[in-house]
C-alpha positions as CSV (number, residue, x, y, z in Angstrom):
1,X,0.0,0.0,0.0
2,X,1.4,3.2,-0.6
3,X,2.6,5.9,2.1
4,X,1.3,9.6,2.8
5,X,2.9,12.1,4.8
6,X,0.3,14.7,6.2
7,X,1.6,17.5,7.4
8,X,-0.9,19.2,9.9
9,X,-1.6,22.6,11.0
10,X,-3.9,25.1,12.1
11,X,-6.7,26.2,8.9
12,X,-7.7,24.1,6.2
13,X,-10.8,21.7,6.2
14,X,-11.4,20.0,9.3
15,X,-8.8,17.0,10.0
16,X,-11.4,14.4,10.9
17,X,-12.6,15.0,7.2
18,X,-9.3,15.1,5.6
19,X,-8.0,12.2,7.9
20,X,-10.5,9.6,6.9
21,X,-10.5,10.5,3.0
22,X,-6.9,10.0,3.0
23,X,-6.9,6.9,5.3
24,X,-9.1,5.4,2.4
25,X,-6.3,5.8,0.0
26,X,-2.9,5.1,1.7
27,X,-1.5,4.9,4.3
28,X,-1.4,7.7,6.3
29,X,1.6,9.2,8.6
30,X,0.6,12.2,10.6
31,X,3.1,15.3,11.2
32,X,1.4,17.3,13.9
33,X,2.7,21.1,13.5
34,X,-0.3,22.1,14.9
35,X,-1.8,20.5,18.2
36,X,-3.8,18.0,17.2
37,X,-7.8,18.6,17.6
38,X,-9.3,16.8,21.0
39,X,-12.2,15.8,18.7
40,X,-9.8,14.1,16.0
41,X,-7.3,12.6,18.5
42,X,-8.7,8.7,18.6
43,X,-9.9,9.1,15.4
44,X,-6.1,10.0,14.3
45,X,-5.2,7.2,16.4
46,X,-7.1,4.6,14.5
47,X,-6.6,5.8,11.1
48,X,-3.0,7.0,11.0
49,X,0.1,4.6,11.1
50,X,2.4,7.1,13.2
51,X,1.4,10.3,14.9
52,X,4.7,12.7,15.9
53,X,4.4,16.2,17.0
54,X,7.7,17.6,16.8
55,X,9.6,19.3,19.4
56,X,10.1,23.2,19.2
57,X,13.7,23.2,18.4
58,X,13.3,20.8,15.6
59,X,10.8,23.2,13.5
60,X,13.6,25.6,13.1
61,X,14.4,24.1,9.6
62,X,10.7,23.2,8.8
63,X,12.0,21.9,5.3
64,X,14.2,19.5,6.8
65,X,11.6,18.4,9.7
66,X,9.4,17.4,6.8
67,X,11.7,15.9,4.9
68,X,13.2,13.9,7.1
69,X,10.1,12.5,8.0
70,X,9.1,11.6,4.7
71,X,12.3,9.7,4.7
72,X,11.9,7.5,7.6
73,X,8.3,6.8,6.9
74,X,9.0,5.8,3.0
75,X,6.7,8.5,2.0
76,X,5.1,7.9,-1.4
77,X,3.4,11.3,-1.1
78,X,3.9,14.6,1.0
79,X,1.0,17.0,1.6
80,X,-1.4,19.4,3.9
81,X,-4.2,21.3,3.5
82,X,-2.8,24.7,5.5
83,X,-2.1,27.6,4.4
84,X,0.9,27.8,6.6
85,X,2.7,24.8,5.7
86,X,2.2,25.4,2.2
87,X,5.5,26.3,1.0
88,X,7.6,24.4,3.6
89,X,5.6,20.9,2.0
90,X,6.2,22.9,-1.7
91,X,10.1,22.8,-0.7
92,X,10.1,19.5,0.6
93,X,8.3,17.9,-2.1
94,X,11.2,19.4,-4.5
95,X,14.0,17.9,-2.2
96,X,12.2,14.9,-2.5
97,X,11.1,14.8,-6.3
98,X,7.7,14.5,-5.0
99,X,4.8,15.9,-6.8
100,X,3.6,18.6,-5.2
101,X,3.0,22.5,-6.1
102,X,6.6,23.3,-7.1
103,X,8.8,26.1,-6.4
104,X,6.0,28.9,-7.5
105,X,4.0,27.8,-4.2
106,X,5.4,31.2,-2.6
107,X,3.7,33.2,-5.6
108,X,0.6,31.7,-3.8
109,X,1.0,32.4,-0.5
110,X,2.8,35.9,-0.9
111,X,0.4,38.7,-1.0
112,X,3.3,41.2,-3.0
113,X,4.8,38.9,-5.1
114,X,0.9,37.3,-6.0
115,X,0.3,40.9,-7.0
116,X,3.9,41.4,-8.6
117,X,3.5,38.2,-10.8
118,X,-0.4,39.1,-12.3
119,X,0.8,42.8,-13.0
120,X,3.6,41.2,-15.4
121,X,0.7,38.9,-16.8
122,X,-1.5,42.3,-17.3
123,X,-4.3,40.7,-14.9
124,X,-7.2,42.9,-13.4
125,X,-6.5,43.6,-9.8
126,X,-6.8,46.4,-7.4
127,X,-3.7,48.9,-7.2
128,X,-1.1,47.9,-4.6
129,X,1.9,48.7,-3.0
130,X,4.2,46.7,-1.2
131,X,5.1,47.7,2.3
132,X,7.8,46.5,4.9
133,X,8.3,49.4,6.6
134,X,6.3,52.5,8.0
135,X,7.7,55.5,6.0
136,X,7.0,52.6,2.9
137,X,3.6,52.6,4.0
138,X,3.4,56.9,4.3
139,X,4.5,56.6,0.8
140,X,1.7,54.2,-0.4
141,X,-0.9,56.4,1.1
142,X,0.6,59.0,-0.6
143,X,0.4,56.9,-3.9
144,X,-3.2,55.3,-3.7
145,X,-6.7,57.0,-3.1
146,X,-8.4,56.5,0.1
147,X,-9.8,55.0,1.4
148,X,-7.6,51.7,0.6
149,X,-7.1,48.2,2.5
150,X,-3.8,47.8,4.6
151,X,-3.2,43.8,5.2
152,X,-0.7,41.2,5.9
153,X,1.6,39.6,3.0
154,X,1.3,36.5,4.4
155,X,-1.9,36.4,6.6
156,X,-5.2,34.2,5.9
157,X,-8.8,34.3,7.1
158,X,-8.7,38.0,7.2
159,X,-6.1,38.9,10.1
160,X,-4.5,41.4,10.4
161,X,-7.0,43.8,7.5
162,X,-7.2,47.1,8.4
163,X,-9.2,50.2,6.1
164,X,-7.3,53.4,6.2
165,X,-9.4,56.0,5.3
166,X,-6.6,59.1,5.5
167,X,-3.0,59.7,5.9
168,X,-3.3,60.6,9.7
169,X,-4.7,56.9,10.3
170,X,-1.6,55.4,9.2
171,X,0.5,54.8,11.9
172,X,-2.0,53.3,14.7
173,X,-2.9,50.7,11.5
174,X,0.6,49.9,11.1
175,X,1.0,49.7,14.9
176,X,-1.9,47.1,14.8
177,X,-1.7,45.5,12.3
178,X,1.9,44.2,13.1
179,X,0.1,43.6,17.0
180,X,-2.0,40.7,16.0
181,X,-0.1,39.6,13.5
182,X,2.6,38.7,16.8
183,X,-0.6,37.3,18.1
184,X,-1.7,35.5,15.9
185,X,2.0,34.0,15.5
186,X,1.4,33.0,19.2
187,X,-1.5,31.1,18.7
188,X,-0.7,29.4,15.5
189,X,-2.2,31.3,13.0
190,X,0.9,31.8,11.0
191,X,3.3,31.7,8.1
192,X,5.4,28.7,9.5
193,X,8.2,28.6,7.5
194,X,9.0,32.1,6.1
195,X,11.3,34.2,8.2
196,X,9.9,37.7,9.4
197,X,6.5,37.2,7.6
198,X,4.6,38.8,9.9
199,X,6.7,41.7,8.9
200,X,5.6,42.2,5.6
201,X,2.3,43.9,4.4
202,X,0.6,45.6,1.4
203,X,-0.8,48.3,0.8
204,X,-4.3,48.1,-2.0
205,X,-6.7,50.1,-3.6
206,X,-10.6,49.4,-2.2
207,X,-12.4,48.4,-5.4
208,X,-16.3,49.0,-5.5
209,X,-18.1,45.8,-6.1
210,X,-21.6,45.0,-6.9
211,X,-24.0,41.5,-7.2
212,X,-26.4,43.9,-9.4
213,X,-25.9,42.1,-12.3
214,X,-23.9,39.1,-11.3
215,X,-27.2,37.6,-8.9
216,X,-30.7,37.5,-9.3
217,X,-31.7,37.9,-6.0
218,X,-30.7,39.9,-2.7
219,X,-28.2,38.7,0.3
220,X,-25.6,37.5,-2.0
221,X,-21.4,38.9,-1.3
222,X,-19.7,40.6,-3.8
223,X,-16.9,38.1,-4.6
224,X,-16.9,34.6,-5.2
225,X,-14.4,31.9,-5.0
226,X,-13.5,29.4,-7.6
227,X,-12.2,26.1,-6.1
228,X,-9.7,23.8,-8.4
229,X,-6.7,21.7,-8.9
230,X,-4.0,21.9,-11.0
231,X,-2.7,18.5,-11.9
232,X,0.9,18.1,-13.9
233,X,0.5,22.2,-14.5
234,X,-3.2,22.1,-15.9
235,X,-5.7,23.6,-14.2
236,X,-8.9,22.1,-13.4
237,X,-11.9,24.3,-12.1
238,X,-14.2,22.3,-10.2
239,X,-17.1,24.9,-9.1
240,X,-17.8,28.6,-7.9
241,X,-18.6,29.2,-4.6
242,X,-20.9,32.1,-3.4
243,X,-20.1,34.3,-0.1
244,X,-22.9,36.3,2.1
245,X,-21.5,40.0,2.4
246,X,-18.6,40.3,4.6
247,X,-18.2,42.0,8.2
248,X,-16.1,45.4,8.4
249,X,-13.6,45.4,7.1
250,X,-13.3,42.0,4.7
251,X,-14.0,39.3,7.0
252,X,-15.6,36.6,5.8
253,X,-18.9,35.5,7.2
254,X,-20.4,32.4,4.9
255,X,-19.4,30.3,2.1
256,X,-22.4,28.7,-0.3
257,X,-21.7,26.1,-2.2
258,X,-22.9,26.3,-5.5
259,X,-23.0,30.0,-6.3
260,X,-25.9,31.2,-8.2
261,X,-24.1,32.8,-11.0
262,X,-25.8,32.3,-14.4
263,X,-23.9,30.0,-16.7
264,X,-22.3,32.5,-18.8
265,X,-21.3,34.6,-15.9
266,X,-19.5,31.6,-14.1
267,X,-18.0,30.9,-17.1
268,X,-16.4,34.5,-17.5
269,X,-15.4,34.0,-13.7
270,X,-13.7,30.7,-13.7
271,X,-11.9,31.5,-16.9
272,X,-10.3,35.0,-15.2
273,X,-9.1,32.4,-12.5
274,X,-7.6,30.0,-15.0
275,X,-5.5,32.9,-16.5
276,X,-4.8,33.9,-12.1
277,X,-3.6,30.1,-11.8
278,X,-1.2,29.6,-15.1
279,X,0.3,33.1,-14.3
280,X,1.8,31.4,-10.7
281,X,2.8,28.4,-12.4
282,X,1.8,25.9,-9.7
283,X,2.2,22.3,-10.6
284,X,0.3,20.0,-8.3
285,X,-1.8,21.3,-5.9
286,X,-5.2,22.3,-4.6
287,X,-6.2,25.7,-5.5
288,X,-8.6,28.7,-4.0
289,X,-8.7,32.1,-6.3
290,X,-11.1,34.7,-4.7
291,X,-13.1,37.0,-7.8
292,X,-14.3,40.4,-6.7
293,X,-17.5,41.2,-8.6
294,X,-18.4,44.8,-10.5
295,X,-20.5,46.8,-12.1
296,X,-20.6,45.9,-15.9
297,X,-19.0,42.9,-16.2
298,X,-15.5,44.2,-14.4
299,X,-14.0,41.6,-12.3
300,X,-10.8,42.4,-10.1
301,X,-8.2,39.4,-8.9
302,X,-8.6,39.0,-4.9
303,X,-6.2,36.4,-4.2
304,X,-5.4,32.4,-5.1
305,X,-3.8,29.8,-2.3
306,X,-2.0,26.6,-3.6
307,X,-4.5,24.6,-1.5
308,X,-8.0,23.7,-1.3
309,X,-10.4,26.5,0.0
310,X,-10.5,26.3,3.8
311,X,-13.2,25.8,6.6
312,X,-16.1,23.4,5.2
313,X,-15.4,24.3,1.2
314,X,-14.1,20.7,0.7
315,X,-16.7,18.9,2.5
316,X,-19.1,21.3,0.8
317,X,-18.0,19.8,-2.3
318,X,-18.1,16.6,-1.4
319,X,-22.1,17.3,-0.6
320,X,-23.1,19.0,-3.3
321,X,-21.1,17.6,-6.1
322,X,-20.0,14.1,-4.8
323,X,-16.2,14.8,-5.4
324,X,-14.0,13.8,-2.7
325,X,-11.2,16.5,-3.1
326,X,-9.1,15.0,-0.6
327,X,-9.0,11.3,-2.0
328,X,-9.0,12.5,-5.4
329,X,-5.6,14.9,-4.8
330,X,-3.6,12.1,-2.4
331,X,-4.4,9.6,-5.7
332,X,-3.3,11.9,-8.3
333,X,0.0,12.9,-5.8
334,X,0.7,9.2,-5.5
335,X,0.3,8.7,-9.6
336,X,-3.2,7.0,-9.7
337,X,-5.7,8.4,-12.8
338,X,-7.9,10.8,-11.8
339,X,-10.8,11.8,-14.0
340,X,-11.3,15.6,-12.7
341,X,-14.3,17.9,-13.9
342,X,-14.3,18.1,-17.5
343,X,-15.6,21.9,-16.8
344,X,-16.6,23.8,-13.5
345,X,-19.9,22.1,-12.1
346,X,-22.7,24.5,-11.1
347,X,-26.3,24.4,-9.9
348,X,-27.3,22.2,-12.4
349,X,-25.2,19.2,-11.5
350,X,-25.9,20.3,-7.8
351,X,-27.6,17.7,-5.4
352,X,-28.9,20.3,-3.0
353,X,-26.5,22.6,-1.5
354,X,-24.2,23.6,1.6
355,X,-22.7,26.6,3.1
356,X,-20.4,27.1,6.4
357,X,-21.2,30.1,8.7
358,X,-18.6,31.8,10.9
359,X,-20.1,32.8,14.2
360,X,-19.4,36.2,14.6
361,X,-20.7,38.7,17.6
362,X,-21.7,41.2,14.9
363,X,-25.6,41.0,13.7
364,X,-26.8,41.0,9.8
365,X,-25.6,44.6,9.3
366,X,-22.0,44.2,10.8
367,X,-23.0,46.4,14.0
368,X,-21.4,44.4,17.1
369,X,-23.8,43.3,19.2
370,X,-25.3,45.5,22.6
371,X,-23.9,42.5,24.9
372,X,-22.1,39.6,25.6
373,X,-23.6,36.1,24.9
374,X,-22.3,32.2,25.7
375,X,-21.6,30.3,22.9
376,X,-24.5,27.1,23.4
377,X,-25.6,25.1,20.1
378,X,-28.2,23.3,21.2
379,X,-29.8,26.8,22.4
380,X,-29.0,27.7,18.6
381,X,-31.3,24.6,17.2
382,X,-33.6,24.5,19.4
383,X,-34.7,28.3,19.2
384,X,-33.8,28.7,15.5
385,X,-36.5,28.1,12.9
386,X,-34.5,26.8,9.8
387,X,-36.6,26.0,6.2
388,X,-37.9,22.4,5.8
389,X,-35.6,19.7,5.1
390,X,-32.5,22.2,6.2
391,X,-29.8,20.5,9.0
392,X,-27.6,22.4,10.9
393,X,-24.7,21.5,12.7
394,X,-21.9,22.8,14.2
395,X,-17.9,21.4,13.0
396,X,-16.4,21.0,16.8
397,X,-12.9,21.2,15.2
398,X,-13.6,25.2,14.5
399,X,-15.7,25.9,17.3
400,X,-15.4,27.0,21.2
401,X,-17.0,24.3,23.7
402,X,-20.3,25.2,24.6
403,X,-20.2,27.5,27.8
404,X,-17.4,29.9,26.1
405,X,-18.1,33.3,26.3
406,X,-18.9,34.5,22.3
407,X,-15.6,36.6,21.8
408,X,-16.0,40.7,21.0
409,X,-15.9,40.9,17.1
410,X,-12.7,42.8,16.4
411,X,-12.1,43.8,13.2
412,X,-8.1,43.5,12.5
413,X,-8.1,40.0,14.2
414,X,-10.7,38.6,11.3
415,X,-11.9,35.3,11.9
416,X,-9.5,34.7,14.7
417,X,-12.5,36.2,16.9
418,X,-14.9,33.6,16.0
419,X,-16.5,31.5,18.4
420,X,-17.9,28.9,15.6
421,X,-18.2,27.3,12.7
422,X,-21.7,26.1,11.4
423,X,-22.7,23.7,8.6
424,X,-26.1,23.7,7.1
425,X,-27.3,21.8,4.5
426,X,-30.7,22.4,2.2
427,X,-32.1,21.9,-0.8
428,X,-30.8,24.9,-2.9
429,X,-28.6,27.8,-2.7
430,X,-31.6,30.2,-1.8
431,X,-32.5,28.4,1.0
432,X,-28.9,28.3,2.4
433,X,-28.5,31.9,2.0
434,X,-32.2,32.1,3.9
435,X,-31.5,30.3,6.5
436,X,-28.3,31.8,7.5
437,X,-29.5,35.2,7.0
438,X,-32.7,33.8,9.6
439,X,-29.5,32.5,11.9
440,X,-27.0,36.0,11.9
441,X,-30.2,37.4,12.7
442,X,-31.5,35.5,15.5
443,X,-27.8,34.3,17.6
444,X,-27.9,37.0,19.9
445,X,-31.4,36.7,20.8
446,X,-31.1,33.0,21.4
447,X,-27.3,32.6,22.8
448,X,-27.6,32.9,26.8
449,X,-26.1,36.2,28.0
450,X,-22.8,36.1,29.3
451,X,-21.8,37.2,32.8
452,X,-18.5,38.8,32.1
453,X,-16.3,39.3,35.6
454,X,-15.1,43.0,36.2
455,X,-11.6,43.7,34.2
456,X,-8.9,44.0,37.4
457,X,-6.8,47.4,37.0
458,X,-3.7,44.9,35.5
459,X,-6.1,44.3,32.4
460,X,-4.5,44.3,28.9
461,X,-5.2,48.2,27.6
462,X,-7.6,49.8,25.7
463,X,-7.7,47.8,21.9
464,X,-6.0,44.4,23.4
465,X,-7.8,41.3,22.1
466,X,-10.0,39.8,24.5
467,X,-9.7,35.8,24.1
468,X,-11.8,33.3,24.9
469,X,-10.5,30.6,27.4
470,X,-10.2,28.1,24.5
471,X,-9.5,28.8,20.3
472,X,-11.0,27.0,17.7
473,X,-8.8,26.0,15.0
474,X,-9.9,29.0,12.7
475,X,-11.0,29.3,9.4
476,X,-8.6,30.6,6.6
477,X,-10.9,30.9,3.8
């Protein structure tokens, strides 16, 4: 039977889900980055062959950690679905002459050069700048109209975003913006293998989008995401997934799977992400290109990730579509055939459809809510009236224990402020958007209220993070 190496770390779909697709193909053996999920641990137990979690002062050459591994389990394969190990498994698998996304996989994770490398290929994108240090970010403000988006080079799931809407608000965002960007490194949430990422940021122009003439009815975001493979350097687009608007400034709140775009409107879409993908030159690899949507037909590159898109996007897939994205990459890695989508699937090859909600203190209109609530699920379906035939149901791996105070929404720490991840299923993409739009709505009536003890005089100053006593494994999207 052949051998897998799956390296683990915080983001990506759910390890329980990736775990036992995987399992099903090869044999699996487990490099834990990241601690690994209470709710996975037997599971991992049962399905993997090893389970290591290397020491700290053997992750200081993450490329050799890996590689070494690979080694001494006779790896057939090496792979993970985090953004954060992306390029340290891309370098690993070239030591190795492994397949695997190749030496572009930085192009994929790295905001500047991402930009760099679609300006050279004449792609539509918002304006940027790269910035590293503070007099290079006085400059872009001087270069770029405001208001315009300030955000981390290497971040995911929103972190570290801030809007700055006039020179004068420059330095506080640079100031906090590099904060929880050392937070987040604390907690996980991370580039793991790039030196002083957390130190590197751009600077981009805030484009105006619209779902005017992209959707047919209200509710819908104004981006989408197309979610692919690219197999011996060919790109394969497998669907479009929708997005509910997101929370001030860009953080993401739902993910739909299928979008309702017309066919010949997807098609324009997924064809702008097949020119993003061959412009990076990845090689082998899951892929995730975010689309912002405008008025007349104008389209603007967001972002692509040499990985699969995170939170529930894969499973979603898996539901809607009946692909298994995990078993279908780790046979294609290992040299099997794989018979991927001959074009993008959309609601018409759709059984049903499924969407993932990030549980966020902040009601339908993005306004934080008046006070502070205790995260309790079955409170959530038993007061929550969903449409017929809908199921909800919360993905433990991305979500706070019941009894955890709901976290304060703050808006530079992006999804790193959640306190859940939800899954409903139903039987179209209207209904999923309804129901959600029902749920935002109705949390902070329903969640218990919270009593919050009195902040001692050694509390953390005014604009610290408040976190809850445990994290969920976040959601990079």
């Amino acid at each position: 039977m052949s051998t897998v190496l799956l390296v683990h770390a915080k983001g990506g779909p759910p390890l329980g889900h990736v775990l036992s697709r995987a399992a099903s193909r090869a044999q699996v053996h487990l490099l834990a980055l990241s601690e690994v999920p209470a709710t996975v641990a037997a599971s991992a137990e049962n399905l993997c062959t090893s389970v290591v979690t290397p020491a700290e002062a053997e992750r200081s050459d993450l490329v050799s950690l890996i590689t070494s591994r690979a080694e001494a389990v006779g790896a057939d394969a090496v792979l993970t679905f985090s953004e954060y190990a992306v390029v340290a498994v891309a370098e690993a698998c070239e030591v190795l002459g492994l397949a695997g996304a190749g030496g572009a996989a930085a192009l994929a994770r790295d905001k500047r050069m991402m930009r760099r490398t679609w300006q050279r290929s004449g792609l539509p994108q918002p304006e940027f700048r790269p910035v590293a240090t503070q007099a290079e970010l006085h400059e872009a403000v001087a270069d770029l109209p405001a208001p315009m988006l300030l955000k981390a080079a290497w971040s995911a799931g929103s972190t570290a975003h801030q809007i700055i809407g006039s020179p004068q608000e420059a330095d506080a965002a640079w100031r906090r913006s590099r904060e929880v960007m050392a937070e987040s490194a604390q907690s996980g949430f991370a580039e793991l293998h790039v030196a002083e990422a957390e130190a590197h940021f751009v600077v981009e122009e805030i484009v105006t989008g619209t779902t005017a003439q992209w959707f047919d009815e209200p509710g819908w975001g104004d981006y989408v995401s197309v979610e692919g493979v690219v197999a011996e350097g060919v790109f394969h687009p497998v669907c479009v997934s929708g997005r509910m608007p997101t929370v001030e400034p860009f953080t993401e709140r739902a993910t739909i799977t299928p979008a309702l775009l017309p066919a010949d409107l997807q098609d324009r879409v997924v064809a702008l992400a097949r020119r993003a993908v061959d412009a990076l030159g990845l090689r082998d690899c899951g892929t995730h290109t975010e689309i912002k949507l405008g008025a007349g037909g104008r389209m603007w590159l967001i972002e692509t990730a040499a990985r699969f898109g995170g939170a529930m996007t894969v499973p979603q897939i898996e539901e809607v579509f009946r692909l298994d994205l995990v078993g279908m990459l780790v046979d294609h890695l290992l040299g099997r055939p794989v018979s991927w989508p001959e074009r993008a699937l959309g609601p018409e090859q759709a059984r049903g459809a499924a969407g993932s909600l990030v549980v966020l203190a902040v009601d339908g209109h993005g306004a934080a809510w008046r006070d502070r609530r205790v995260w309790n699920f079955p409170a959530v379906q038993h007061a929550v009236a969903l449409s017929e035939g809908s199921n909800l149901s919360v993905v433990p791996d991305s979500s706070l224990p019941d009894g955890s105070i709901v976290p304060v929404y703050d808006p530079v720490g992006g999804a790193n402020t959640m306190a859940a991840l939800c899954l409903l299923s139903a039987d179209d993409a209207r209904t999923v958007l309804r129901d959600f739009t029902a749920l935002v709505d109705a949390l902070p009536a329903v969640l218990p209220p919270a009593v919050v003890p009195t902040v001692p005089q050694s509390a953390p100053a005014a604009g610290s993070r408040i976190r809850p006593a445990a994290q969920p494994e976040g959601v990079p999207a």
